[in-house]
N, CA, C and O atoms as a GROMACS GRO file, in nm:
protein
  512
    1UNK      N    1   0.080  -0.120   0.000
    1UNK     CA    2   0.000   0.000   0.000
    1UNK      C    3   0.085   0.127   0.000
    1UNK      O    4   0.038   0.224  -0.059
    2UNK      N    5   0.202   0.139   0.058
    2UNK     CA    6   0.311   0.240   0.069
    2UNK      C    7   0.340   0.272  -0.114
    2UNK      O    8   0.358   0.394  -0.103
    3UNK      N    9   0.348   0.259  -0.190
    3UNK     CA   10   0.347   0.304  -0.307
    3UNK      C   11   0.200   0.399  -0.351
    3UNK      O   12   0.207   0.515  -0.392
    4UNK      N   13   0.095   0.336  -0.335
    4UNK     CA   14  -0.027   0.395  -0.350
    4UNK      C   15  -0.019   0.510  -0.321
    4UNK      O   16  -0.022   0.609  -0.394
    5UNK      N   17  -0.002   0.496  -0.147
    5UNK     CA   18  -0.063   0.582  -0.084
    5UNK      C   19   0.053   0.722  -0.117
    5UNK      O   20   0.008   0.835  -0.135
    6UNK      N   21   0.182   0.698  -0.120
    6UNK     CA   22   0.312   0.755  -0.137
    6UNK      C   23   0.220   0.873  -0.226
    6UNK      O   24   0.194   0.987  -0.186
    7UNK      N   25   0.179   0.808  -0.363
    7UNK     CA   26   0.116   0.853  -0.530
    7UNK      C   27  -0.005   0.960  -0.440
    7UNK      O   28   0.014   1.080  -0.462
    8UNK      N   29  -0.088   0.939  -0.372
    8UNK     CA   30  -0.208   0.988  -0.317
    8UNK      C   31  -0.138   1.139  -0.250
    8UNK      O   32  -0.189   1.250  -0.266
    9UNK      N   33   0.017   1.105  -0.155
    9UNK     CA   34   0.040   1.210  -0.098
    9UNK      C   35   0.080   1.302  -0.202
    9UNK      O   36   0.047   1.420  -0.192
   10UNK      N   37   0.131   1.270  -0.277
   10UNK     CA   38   0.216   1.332  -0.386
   10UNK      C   39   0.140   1.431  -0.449
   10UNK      O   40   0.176   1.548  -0.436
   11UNK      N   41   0.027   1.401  -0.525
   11UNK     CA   42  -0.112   1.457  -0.568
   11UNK      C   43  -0.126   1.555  -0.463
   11UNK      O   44  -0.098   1.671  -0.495
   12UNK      N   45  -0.176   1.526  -0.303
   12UNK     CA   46  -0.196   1.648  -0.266
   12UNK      C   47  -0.119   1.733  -0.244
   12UNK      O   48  -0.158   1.850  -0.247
   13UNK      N   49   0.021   1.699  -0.214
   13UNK     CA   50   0.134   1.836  -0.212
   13UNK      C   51   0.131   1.912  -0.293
   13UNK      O   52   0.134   2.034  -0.279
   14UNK      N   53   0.124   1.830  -0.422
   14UNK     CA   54   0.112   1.906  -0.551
   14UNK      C   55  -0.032   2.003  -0.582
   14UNK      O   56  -0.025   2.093  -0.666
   15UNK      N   57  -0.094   1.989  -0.546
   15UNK     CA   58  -0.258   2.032  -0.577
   15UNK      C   59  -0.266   2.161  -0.450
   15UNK      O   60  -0.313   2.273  -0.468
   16UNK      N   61  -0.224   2.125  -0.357
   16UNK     CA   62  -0.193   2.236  -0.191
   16UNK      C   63  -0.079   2.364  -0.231
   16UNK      O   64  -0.090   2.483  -0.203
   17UNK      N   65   0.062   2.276  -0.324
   17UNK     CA   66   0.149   2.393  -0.309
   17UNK      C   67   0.100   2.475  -0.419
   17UNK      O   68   0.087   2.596  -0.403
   18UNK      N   69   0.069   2.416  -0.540
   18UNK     CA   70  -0.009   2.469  -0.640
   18UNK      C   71  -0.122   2.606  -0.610
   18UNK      O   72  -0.104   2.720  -0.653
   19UNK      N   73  -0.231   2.563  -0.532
   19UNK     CA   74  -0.319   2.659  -0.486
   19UNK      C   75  -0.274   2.767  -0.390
   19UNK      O   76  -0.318   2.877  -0.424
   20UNK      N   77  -0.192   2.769  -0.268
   20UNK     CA   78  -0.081   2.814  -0.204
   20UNK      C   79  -0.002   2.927  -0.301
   20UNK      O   80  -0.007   3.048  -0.281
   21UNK      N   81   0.080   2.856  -0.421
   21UNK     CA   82   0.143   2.996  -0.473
   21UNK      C   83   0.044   3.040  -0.591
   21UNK      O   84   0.096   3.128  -0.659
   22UNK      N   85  -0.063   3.010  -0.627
   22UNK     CA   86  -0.158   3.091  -0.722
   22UNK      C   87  -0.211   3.211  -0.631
   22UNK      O   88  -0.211   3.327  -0.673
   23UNK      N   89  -0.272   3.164  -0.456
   23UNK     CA   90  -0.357   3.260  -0.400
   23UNK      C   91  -0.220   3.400  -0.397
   23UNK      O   92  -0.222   3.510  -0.452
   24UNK      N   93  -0.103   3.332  -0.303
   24UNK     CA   94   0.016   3.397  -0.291
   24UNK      C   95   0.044   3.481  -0.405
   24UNK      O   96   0.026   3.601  -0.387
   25UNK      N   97   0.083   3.445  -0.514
   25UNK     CA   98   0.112   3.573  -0.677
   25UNK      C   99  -0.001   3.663  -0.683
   25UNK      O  100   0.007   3.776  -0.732
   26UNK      N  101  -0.104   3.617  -0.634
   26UNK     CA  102  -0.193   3.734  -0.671
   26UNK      C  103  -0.182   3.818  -0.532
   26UNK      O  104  -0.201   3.940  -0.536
   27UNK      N  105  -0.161   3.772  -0.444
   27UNK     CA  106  -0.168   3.850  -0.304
   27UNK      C  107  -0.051   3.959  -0.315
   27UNK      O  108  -0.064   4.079  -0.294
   28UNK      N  109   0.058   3.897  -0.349
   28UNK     CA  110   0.227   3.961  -0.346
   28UNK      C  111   0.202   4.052  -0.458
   28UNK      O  112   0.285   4.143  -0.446
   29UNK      N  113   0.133   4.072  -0.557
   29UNK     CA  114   0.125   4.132  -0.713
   29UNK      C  115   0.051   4.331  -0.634
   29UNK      O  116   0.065   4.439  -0.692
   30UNK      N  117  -0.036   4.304  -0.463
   30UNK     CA  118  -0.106   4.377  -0.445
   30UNK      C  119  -0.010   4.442  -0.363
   30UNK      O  120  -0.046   4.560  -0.354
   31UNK      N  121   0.117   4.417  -0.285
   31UNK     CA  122   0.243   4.457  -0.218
   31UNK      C  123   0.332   4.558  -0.316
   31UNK      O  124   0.365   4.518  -0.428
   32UNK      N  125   0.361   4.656  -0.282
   32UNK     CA  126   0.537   4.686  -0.326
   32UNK      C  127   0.631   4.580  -0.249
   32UNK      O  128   0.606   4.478  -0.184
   33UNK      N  129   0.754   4.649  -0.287
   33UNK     CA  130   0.853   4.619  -0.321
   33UNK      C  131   0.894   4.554  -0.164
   33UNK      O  132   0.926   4.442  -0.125
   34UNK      N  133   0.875   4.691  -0.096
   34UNK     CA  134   0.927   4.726   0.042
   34UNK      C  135   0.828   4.665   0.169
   34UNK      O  136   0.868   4.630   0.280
   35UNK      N  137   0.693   4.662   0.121
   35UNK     CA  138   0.607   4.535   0.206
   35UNK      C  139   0.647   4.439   0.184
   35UNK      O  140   0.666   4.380   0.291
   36UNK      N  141   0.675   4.378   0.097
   36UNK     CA  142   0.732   4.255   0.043
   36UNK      C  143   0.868   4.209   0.134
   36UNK      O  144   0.891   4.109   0.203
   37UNK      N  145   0.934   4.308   0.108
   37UNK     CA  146   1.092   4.313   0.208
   37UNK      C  147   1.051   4.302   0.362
   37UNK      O  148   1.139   4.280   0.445
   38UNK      N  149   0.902   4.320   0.407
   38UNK     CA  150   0.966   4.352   0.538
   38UNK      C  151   0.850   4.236   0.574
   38UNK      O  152   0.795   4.263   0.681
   39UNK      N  153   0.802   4.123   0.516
   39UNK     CA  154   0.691   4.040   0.521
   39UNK      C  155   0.723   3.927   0.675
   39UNK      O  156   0.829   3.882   0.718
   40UNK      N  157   0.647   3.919   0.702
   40UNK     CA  158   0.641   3.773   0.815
   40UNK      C  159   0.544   3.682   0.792
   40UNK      O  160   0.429   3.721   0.775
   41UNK      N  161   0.572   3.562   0.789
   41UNK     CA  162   0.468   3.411   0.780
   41UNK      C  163   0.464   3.384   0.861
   41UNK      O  164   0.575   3.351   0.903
   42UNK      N  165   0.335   3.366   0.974
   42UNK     CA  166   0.326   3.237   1.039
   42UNK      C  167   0.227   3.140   1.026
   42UNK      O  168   0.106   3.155   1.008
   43UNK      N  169   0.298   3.035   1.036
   43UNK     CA  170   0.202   2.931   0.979
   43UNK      C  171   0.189   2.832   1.122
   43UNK      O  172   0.279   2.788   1.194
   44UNK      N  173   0.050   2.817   1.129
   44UNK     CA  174   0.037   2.742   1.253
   44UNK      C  175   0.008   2.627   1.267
   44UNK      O  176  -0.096   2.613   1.204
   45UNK      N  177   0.047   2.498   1.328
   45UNK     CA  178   0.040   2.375   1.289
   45UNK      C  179   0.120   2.254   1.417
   45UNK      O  180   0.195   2.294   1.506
   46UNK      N  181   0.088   2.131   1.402
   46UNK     CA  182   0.081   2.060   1.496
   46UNK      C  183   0.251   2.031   1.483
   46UNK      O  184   0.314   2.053   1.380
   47UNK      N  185   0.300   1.988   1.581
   47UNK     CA  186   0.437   1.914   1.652
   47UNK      C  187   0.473   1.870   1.565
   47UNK      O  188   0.570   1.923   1.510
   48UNK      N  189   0.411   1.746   1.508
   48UNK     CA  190   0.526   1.616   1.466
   48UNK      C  191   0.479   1.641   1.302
   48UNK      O  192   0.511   1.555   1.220
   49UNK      N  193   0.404   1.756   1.260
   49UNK     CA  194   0.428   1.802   1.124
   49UNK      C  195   0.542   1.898   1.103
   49UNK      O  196   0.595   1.896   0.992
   50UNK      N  197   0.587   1.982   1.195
   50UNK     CA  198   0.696   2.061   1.161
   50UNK      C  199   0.772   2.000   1.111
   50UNK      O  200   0.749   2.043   0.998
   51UNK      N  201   0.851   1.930   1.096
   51UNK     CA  202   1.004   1.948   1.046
   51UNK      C  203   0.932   1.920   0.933
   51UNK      O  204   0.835   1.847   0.952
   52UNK      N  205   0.959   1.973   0.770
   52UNK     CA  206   0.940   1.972   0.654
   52UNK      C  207   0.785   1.996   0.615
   52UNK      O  208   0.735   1.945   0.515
   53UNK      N  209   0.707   2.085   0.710
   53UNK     CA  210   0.586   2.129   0.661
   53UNK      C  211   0.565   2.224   0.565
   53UNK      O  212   0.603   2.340   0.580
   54UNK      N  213   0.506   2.184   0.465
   54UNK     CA  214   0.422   2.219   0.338
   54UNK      C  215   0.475   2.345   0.320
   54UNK      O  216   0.584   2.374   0.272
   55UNK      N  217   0.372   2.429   0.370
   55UNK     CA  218   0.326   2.548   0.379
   55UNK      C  219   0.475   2.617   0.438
   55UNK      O  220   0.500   2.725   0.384
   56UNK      N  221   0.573   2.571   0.539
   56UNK     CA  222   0.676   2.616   0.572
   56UNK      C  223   0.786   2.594   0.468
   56UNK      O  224   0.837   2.703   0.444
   57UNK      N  225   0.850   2.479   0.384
   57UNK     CA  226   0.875   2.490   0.262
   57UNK      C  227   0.846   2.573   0.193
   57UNK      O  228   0.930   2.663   0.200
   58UNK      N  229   0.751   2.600   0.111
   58UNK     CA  230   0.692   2.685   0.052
   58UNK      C  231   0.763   2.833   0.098
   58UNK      O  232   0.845   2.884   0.022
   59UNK      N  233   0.727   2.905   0.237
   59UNK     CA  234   0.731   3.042   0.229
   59UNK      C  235   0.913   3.056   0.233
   59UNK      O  236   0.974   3.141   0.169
   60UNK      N  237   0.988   2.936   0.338
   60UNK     CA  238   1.148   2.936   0.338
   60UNK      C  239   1.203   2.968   0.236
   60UNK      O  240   1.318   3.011   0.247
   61UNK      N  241   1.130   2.958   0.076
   61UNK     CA  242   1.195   2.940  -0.074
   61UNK      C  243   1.183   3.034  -0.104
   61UNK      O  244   1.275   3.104  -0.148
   62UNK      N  245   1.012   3.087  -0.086
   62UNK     CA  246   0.968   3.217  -0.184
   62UNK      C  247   1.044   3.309  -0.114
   62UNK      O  248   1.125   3.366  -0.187
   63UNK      N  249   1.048   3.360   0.050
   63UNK     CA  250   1.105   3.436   0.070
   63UNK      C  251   1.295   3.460   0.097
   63UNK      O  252   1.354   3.558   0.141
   64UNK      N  253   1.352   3.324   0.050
   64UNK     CA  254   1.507   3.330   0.023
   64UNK      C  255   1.584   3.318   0.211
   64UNK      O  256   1.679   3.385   0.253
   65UNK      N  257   1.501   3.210   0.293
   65UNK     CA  258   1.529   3.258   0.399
   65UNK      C  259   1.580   3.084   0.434
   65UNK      O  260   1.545   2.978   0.380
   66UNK      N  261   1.646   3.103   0.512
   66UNK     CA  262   1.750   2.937   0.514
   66UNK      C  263   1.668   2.853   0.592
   66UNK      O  264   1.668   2.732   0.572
   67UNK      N  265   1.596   2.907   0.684
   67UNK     CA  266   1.509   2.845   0.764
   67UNK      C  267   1.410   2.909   0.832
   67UNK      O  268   1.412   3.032   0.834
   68UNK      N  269   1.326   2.852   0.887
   68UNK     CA  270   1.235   2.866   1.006
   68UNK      C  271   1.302   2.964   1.113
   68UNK      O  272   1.409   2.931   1.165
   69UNK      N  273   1.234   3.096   1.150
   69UNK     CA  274   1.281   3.156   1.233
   69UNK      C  275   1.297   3.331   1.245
   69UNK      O  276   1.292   3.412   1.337
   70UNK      N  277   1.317   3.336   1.122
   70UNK     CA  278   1.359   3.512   1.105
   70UNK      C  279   1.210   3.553   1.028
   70UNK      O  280   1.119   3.592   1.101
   71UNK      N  281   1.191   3.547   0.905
   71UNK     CA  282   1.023   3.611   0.829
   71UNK      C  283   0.971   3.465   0.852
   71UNK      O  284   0.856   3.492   0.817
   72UNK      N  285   0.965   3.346   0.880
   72UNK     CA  286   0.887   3.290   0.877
   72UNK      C  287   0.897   3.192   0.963
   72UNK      O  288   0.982   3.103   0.956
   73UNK      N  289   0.770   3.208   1.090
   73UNK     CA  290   0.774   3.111   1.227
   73UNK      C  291   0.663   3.004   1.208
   73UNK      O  292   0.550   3.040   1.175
   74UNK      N  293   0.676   2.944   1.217
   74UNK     CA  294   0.631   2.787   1.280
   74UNK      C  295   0.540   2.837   1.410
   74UNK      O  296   0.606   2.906   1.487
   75UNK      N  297   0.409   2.818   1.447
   75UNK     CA  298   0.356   2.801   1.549
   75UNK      C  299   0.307   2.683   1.596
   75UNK      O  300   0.190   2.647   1.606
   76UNK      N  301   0.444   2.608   1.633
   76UNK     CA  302   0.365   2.504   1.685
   76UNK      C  303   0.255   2.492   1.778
   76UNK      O  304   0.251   2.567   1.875
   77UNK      N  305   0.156   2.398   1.756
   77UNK     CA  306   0.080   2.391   1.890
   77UNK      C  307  -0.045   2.505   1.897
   77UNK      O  308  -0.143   2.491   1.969
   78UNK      N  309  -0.022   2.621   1.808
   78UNK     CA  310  -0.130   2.740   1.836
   78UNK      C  311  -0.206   2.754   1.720
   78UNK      O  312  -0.163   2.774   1.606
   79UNK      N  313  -0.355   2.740   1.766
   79UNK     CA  314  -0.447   2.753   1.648
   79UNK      C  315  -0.494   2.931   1.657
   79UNK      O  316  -0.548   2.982   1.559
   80UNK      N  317  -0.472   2.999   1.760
   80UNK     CA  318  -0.545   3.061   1.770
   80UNK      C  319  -0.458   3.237   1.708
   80UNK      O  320  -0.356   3.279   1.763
   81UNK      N  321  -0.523   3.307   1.595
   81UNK     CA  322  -0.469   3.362   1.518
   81UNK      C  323  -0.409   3.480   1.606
   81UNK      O  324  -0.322   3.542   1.546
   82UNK      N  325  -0.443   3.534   1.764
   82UNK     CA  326  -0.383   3.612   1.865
   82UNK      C  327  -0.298   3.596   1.891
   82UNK      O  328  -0.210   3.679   1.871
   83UNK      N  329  -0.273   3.464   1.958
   83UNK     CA  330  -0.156   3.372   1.985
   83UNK      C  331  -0.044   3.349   1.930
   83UNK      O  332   0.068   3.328   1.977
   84UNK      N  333  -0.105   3.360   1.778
   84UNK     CA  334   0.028   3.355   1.684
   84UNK      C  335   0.108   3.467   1.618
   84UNK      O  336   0.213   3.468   1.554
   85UNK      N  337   0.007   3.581   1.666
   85UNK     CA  338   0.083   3.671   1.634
   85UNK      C  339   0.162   3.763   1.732
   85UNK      O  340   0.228   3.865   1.712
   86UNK      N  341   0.123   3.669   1.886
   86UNK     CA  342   0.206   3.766   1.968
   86UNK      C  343   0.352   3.642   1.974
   86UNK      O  344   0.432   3.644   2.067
   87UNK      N  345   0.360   3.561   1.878
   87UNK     CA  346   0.460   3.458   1.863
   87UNK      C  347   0.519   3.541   1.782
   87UNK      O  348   0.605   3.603   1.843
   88UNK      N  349   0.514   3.565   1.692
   88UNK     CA  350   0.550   3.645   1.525
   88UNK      C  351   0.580   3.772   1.635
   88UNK      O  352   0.658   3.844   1.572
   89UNK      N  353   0.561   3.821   1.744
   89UNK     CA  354   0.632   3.984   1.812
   89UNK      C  355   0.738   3.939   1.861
   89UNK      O  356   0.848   3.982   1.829
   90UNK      N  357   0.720   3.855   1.937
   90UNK     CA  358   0.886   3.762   2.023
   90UNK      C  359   0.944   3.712   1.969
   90UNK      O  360   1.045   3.684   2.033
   91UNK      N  361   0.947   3.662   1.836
   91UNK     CA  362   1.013   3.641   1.723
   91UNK      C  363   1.096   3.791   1.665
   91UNK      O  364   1.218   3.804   1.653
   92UNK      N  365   1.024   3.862   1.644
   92UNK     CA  366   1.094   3.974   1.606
   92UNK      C  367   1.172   4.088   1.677
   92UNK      O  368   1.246   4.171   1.624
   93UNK      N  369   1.140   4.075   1.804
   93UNK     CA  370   1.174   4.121   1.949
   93UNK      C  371   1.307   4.074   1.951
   93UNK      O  372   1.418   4.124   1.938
   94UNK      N  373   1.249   3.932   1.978
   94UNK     CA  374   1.425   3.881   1.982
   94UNK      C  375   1.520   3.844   1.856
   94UNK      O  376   1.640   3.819   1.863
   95UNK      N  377   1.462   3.847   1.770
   95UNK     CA  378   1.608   3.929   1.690
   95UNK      C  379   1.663   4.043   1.668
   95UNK      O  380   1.768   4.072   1.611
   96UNK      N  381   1.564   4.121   1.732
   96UNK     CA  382   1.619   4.242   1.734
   96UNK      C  383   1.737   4.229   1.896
   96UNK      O  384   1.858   4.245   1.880
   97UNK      N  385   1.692   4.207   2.007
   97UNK     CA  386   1.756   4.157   2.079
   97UNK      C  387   1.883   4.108   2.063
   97UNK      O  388   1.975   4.184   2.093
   98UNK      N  389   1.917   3.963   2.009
   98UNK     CA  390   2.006   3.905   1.985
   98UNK      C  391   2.070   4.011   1.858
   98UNK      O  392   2.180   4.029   1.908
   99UNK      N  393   2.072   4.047   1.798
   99UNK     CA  394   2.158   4.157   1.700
   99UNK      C  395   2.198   4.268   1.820
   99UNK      O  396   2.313   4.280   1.863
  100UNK      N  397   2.099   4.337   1.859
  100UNK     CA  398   2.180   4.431   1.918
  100UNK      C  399   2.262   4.381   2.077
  100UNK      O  400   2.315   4.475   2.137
  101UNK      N  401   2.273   4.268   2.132
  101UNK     CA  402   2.321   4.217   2.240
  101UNK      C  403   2.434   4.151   2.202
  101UNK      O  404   2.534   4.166   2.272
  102UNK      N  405   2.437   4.068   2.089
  102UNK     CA  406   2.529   3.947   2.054
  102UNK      C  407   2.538   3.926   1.934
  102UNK      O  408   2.534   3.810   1.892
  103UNK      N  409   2.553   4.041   1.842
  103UNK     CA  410   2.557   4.074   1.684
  103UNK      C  411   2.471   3.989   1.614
  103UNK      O  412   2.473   4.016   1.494
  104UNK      N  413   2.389   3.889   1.645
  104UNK     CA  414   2.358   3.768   1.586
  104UNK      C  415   2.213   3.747   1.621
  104UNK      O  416   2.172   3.733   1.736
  105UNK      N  417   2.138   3.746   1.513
  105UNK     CA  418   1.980   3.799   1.516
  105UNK      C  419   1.929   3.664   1.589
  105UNK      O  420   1.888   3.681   1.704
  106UNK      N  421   1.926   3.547   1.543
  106UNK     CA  422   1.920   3.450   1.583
  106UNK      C  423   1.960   3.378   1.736
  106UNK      O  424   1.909   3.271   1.770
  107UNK      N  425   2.026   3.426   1.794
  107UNK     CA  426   2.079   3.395   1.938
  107UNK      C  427   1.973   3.361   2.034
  107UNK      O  428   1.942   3.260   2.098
  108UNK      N  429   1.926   3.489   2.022
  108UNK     CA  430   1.756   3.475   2.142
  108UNK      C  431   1.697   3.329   2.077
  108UNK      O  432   1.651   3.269   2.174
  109UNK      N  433   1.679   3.248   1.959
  109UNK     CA  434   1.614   3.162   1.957
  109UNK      C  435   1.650   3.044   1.994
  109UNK      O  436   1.604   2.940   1.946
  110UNK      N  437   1.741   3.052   2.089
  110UNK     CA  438   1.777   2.947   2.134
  110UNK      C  439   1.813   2.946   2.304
  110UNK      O  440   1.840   3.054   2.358
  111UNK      N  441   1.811   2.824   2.382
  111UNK     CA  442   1.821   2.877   2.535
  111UNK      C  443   1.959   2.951   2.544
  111UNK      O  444   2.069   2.906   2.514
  112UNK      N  445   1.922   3.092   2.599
  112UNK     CA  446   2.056   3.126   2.647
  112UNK      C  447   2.165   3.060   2.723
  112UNK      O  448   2.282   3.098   2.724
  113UNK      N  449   2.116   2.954   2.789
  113UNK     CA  450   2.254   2.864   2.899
  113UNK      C  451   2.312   2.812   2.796
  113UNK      O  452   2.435   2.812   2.810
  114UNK      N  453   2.256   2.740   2.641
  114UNK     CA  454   2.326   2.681   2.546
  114UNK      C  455   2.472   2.617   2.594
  114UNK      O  456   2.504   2.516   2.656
  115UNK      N  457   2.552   2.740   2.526
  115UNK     CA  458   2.664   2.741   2.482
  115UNK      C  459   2.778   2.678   2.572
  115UNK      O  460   2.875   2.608   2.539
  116UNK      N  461   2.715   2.750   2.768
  116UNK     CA  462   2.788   2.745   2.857
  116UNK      C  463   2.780   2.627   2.942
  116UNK      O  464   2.861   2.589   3.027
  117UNK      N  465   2.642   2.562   2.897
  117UNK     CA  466   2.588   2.415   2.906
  117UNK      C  467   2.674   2.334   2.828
  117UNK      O  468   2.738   2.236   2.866
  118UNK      N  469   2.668   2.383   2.721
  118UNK     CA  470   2.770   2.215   2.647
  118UNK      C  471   2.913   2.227   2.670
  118UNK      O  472   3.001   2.145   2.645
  119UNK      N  473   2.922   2.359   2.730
  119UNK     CA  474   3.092   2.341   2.739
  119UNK      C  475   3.096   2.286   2.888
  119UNK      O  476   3.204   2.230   2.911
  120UNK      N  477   3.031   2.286   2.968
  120UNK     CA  478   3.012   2.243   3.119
  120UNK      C  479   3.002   2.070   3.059
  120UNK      O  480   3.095   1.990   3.050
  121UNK      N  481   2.918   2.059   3.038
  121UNK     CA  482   2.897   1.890   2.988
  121UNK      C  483   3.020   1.806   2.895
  121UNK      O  484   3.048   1.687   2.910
  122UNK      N  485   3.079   1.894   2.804
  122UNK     CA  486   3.204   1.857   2.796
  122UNK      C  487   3.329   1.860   2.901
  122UNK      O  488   3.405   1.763   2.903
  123UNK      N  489   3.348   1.966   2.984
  123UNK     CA  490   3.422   1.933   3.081
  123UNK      C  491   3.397   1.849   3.193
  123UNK      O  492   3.478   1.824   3.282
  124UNK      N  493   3.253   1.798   3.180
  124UNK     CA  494   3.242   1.701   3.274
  124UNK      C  495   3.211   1.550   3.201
  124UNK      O  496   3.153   1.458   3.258
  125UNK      N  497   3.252   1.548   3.090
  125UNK     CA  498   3.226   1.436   3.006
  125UNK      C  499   3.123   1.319   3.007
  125UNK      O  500   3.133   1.197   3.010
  126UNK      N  501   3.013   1.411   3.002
  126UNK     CA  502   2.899   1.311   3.026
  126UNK      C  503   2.879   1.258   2.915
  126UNK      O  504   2.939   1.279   2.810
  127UNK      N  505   2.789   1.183   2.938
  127UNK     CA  506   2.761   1.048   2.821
  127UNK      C  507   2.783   0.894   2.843
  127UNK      O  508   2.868   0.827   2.901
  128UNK      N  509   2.696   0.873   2.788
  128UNK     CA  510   2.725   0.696   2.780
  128UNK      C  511   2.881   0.652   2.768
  128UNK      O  512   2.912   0.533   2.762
   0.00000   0.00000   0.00000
């Protein structure tokens, strides 16, 4: 059945990303240049669909962005369109944050102990 069904998914990616960048060209056609430049996606959606979701593909390409994180967040877990956009402020908060704290827009998205954690765990050589 894994072949079938494989053919079935295939069809709808194709038929989803299809409708996705038709609504999108006509939406972006109603933007300048400079709305365009300063755009944010969030797309809201369950856990164990994130890594390689649809709709997150999709905006990572159109808008030239390497990943999930800077114009375009992932809400995991939140249906509710408030919710996601005070996600999409702390998103942008903290890159502004992390640039002006630690040159590096991206920093805040990750736990701050990080860095000082794995070097602690290496000097204490944990692990199996």
């Amino acid at each position: 059945m894994a072949p079938l069904t494989l053919a079935n998914v295939r069809d709808a990616a194709r038929g989803q990303i299809d409708l996705l960048n038709a609504i999108v060209t006509r939406w972006r056609a109603t933007l300048t240049a400079d709305e365009w430049s300063r755009l944010h996606v969030v797309i809201m959606g369950v856990h164990m669909a994130r890594d390689g979701e649809l709709a997150q593909q999709y905006f990572v390409r159109l808008l030239g962005e390497p990943g999930e994180g800077r114009r375009v967040v992932y809400a995991e877990g939140i249906f509710d369109e408030a919710r996601a956009l005070d996600l999409l402020g702390t998103h942008v908060l903290d890159g502004r944050a992390g640039t002006a704290f630690f040159g590096h827009d991206l920093r805040m998205h990750r736990d701050i102990l990080a860095d000082a954690a794995r070097e602690r765990l290496d000097e204490l050589a944990v692990g199996p």
